[in-house]
N, C-alpha and C positions, 0 to 999 in steps of 0.2 A: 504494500500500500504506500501512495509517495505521500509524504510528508511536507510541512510547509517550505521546509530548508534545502528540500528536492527542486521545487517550483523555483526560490528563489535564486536557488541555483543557475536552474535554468534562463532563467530571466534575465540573470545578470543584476541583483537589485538585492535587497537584504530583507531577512526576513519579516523583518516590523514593517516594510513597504509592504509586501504578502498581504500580513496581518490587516495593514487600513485599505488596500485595495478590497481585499473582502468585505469591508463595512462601508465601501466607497466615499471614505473620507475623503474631503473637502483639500487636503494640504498635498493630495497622488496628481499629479497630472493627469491631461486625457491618455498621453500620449504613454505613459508610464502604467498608465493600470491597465491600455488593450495588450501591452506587452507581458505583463505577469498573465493576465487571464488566457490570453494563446498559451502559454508554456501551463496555466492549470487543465488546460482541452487537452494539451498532448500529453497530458503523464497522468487522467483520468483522476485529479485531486477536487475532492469534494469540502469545501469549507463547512465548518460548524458556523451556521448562519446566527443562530440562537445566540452564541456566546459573541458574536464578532458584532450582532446587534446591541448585545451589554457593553461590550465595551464602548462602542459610542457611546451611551447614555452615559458613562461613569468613566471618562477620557482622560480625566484629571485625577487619578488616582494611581497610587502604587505601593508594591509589597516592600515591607523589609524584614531577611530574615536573620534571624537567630541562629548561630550552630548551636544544633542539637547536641547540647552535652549535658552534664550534670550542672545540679547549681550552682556550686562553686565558682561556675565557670563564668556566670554574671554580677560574681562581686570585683570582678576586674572593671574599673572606670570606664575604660577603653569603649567599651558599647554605650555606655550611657552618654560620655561626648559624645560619638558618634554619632548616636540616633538624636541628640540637641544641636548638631549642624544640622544636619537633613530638615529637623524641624525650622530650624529658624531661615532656611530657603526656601521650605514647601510655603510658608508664611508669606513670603514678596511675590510668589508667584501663585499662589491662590491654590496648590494643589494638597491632598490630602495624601495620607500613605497610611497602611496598614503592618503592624506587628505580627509576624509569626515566629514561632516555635518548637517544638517537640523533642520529647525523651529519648527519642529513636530517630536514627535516618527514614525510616517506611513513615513514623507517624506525620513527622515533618513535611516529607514527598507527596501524602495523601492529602495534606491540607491546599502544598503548591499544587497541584493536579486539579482540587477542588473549585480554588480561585482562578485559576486557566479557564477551564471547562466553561465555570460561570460565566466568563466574559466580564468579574469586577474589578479585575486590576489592568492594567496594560502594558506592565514592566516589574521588575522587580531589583532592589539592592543588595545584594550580600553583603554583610558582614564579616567576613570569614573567605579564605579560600586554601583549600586541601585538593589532592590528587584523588582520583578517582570516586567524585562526589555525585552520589546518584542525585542528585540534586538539579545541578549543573546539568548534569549529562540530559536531564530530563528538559531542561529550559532551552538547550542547544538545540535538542531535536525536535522539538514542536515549533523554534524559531522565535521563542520567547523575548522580547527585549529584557538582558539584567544588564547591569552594573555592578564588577566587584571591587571591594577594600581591600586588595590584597592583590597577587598578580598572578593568574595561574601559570603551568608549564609545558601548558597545550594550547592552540587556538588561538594564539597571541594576537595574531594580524586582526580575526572576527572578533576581539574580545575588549569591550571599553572596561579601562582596570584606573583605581585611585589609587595611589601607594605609595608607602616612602620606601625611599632604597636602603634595606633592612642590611644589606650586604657591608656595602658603606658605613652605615653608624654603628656596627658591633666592630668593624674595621679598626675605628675612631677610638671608640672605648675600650677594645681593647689597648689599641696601642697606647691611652692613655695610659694604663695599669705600667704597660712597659717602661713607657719614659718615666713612671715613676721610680722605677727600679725593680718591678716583679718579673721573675721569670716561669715561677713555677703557675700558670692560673688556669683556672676549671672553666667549663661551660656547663650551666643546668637549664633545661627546659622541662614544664611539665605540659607542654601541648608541644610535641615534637612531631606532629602528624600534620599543622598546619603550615606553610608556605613560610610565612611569615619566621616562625621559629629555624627552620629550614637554615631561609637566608642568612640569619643574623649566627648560625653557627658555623656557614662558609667564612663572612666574615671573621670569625672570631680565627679561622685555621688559617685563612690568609695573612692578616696581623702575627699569626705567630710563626706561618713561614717567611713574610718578608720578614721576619728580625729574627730570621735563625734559630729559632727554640723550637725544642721538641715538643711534638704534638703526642701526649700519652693518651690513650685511649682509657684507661683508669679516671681522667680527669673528665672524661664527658658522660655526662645521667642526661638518660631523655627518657620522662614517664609523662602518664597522664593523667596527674593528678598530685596537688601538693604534698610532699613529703609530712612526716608526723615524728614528732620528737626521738620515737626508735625508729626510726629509718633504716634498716640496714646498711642501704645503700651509701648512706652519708655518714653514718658511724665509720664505714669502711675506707671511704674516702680521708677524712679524717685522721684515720689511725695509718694511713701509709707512712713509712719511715719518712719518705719527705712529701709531706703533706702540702696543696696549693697555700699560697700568700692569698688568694684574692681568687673571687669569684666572677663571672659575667653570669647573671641570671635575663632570663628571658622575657619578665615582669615582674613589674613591684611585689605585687601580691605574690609570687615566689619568693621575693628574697623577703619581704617582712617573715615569711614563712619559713624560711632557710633562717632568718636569725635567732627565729623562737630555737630553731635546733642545734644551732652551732652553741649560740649561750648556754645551751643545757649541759653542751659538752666541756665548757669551765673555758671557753675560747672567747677573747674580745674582738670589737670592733671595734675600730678597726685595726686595734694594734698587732693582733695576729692572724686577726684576717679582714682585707678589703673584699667589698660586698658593688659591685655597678651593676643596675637595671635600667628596663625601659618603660616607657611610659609615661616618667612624671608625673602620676595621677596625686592623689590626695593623699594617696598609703605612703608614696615616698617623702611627705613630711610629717608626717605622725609616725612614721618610724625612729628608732632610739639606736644610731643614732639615725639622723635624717639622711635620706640617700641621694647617693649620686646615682642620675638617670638620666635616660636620654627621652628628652621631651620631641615627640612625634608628632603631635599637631593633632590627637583624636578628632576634635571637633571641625578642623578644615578639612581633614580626610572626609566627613558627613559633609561637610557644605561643597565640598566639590563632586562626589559623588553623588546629589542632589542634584545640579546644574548640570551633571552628563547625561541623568535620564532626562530631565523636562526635556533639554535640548533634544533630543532621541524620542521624544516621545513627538516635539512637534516638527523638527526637521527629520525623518526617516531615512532619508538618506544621508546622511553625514557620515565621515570613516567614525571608525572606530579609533576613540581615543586613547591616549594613555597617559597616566597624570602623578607628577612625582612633587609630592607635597614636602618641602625640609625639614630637614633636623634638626636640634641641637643638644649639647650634652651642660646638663647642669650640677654641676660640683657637688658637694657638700662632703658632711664629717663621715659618712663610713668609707672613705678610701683615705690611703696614708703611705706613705712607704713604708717598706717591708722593713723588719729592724735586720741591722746589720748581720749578721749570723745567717738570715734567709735569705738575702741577695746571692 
């Protein structure tokens, strides 16, 4: 059976042109919609009339979703900037957006499916971007407009992505650690399945081969899910005869977590051990001490990521963009240099 992204294929034209040519919106040329509807005659593609006539009525509207993880995983700020750019864009432009979620990938997928089907949204934002997401893969192949926060490692050219360049600012930070005088330093992720974590721990192996230190595989944990005072993993780490100076964590909410456990271990910060995250959210000052972190920009990541769909929603044909939002790294008291003995 051919699909929207078969048609648009053949057309030559994207698949959200597809999408409003079926509901014969007003923004398709003449000249552009007998060209999609010849390539739906010759490859026998039949449109959901029902849902393409929802979506007109409800033109101005879009999803945003949620990775489907555990809760933990929305006590990270990161989403909540996020989804307060989006809002404070959908605001100047009069459009609305919708929250989804779920426990699971299926329950998640069934809700996008639902609001597809419907014809109530007309696009959707990710959150989030991981490999092999049945999520994605499901929005690709019906020819759905999204927009992700993150960059996938497929489909680059068809893919509007907001993102900072994760590679680069763990690059940064770590090298920071080095110019301080650390040599021995860890990487921890506990979402190590998503892109973003990915990146910033290439970065972290590039910093420490351009400065000639060894990359110990003992020094890298990537779990999914905050470590807990007995940790194995981090007791282990810990107790190596030469244990890291300093850590790169993946976010705040890690390393306030990593601190709970290293304290318990009779270790300071940052005198025996330096602690850099990302994020800058709220936790990296209310941590003790306050952390150095690399401030990402959550909220212009949402407000640019807003401005790719409307645009997308009302010019269909436009390329696909791709949008790298900067960085910076903000100091504070849990990094130090290592005392002399650890150099």
């Amino acid at each position: 059976m051919a699909t929207i992204s078969d048609v648009a294929r053949l057309a030559g034209v994207s698949p959200s042109t597809v999408s409003r040519t079926c509901s014969d919106h007003p923004s398709i040329s003449r000249q552009t919609k007998e060209k999609v509807r010849r390539a739906m005659v010759q490859l026998g593609y039949e449109p959901n009339f029902q849902a393409t006539s929802l979506a007109t009525q409800n033109s101005r509207t879009f999803g945003i979703l949620l990775p489907p993880l555990e809760y933990e995983a929305y006590q990270k700020n990161f989403y909540l900037e996020a989804i307060r750019g989006i809002g404070l864009f959908c605001n100047q432009k009069q459009y609305t957006n919708t929250i989804l979620t779920g426990q699971s990938d299926e329950e998640l997928l069934q809700s996008v499916q639902s609001m597809v089907k419907s014809g109530r949204v007309e696009g959707f934002i990710l959150l989030y971007a991981r490999e092999d997401d049945p999520i994605l893969a499901y929005l690709q192949a019906e020819g759905v407009l999204y927009v992700l926060i993150g960059q996938s490692k497929k489909d680059l050219e068809d893919t509007i992505y907001v993102n900072n360049d994760n590679i680069q600012a763990c690059r940064e930070l770590t090298s920071m650690l080095i110019e301080m005088g650390h040599r021995r330093i860890a990487y921890i992720s506990d979402e190590w399945q998503h892109n973003y974590a990915q990146d910033r721990k290439s970065g972290y192996l590039l910093a420490m081969t351009e400065h000639q230190l060894p990359i110990r595989p003992e020094y890298i944990l990537e779990s999914s899910g905050l470590p807990e005072e007995n940790d194995g993993k981090l007791t282990a780490l810990f107790s190596l005869p030469q244990r890291p100076t300093a850590i790169v964590a993946s976010d705040d909410v890690l390393a306030m977590a990593l601190e709970r456990v290293v304290l318990s271990l009779g270790l300071r910060i940052p005198q025996d051990l330096s602690i850099a995250a990302f994020n800058d959210s709220l936790f990296s000052r209310l941590a003790c001490p306050q952390l150095t972190s690399v401030n990402i920009n959550a909220q212009q990541l949402g407000i640019e990521a807003a401005s790719q769909i409307i645009n997308h929603i009302e010019n269909p044909d436009l390329l696909a963009a791709k949008i790298i939002v900067p960085h910076r790294i903000i100091r504070r008291a849990s990094c130090c240099p290592p005392p002399p003995e650890e150099t």
